[in-house]
N, C-alpha and C positions, 0 to 999 in steps of 0.2 A: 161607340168603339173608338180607341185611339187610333192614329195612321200616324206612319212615321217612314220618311222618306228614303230609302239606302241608294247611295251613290255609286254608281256600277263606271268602271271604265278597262279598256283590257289591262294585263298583270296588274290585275289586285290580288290580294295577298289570298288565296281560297280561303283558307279557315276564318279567317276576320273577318272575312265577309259573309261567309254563308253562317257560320254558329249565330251570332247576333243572330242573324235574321231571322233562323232558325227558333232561337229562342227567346226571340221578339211574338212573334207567332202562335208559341204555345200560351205565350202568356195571355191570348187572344188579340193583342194587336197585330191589327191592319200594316206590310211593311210594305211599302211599292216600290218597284224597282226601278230605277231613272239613272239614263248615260245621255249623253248628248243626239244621239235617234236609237227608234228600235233596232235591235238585231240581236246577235250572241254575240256577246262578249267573252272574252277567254281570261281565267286567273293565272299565277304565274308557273304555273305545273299545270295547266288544261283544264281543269274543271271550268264547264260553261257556264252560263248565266242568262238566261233570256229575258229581254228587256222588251218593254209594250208601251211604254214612255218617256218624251224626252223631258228632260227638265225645262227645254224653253215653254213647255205647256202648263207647269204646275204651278199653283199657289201657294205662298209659304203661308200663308193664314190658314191655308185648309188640311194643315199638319200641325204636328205635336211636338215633332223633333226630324231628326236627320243624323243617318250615321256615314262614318266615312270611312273607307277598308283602308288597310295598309297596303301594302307591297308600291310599283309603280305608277300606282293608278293616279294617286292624288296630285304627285307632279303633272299630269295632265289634266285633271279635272281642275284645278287652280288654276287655270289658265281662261277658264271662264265667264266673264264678267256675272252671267245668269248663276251660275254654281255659288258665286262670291254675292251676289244680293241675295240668296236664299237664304245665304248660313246667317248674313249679317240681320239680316230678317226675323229668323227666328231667334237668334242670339238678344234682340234686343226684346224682346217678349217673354224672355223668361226661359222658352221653349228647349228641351234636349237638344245638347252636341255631343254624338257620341265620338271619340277619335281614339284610335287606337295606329301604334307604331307608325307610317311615315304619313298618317292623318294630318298631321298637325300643320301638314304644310298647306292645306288650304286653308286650316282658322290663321295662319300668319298671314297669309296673303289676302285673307276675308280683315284682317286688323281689328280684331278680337280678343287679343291674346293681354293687353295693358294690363299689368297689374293682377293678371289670373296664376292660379297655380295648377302647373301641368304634368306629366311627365310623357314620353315619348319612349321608339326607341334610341338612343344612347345617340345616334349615327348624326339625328337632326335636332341634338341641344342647344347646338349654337343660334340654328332657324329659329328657333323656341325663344331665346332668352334676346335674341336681335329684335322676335318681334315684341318684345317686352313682357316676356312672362318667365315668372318663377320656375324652372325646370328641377324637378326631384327625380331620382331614381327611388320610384317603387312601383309595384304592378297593377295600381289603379289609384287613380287621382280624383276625389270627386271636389270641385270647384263652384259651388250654385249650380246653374247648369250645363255646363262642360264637366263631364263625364271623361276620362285620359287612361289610357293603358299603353305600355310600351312593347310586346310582343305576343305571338300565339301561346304561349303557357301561360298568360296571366289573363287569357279567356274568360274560363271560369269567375275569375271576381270582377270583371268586368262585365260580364254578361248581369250576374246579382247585382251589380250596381245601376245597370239600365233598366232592368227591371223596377227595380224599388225606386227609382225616379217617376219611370212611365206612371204605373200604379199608385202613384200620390197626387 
């Protein structure tokens, strides 16, 4: 079975976070959920989120991938150092990054981004292209393995897109 790690921190974006995972799930992959300790977590309209691991505990080898929510979560989750050896971790193994709308600010801050082609949402292009990546506006970006979407309505082909990653 595949596992793949989702990043929880409070104001994450609720739909970014839960659809993926959601439909990570159906697809029979394993998604665990990891914030810096257990507890509930809140997204940026109150949907909870309960968490049973911290990321100081987990192994980037013993995952496939890692996805990151949008809303205000990832300005706090990029702050780090454990969060920023995961992604860099799996990034150099081939392994899924999923990043959707203000994701992107922990693959800049993880220094991932050289030479990759991304898209975001609009707000953090300059984040994007500072940390040396190609920023495009369109509603899913597949890069090797960086996986990119810029908001909640371009769900749907982001979601297809991690899907048909994982599964390969």
């Amino acid at each position: 079975m595949k596992k793949v790690l989702q990043l929880v921190s409070d104001d994450f974006e609720d739909l970014e976070l839960w659809v993926p995972v959601m439909r990570m799930r159906e697809a029979g992959v394993q998604v665990d959920l990891v914030a810096e300790k257990p507890g509930v977590y809140h997204g940026k309209y109150g949907v909870p989120c309960e968490v049973t691991m911290s990321f100081y505990d987990v192994k980037a080898e013993d995952y496939d991938g890692i996805l990151v929510p949008g809303g205000w979560a990832p300005d706090k989750l990029r702050r780090f150092p454990e969060v920023l050896d995961i992604v860099r971790k799996l990034n150099s193994e081939g392994k899924l990054i999923g990043q959707i709308c203000h994701a992107g600010w922990v693959l800049a801050s993880a220094e991932i981004l050289e030479g990759r082609t991304v898209t975001s949402t609009p707000g953090i292009k300059d984040d994007m292209t500072h940390a040396g990546a190609k920023w495009v506006d369109q509603a899913c970006v597949v890069d090797g393995n960086i996986i990119s979407a810029r908001r909640p309505p371009d769900i749907p082909e982001y979601c297809k897109e991690l899907v048909k990653f994982i599964e390969k």
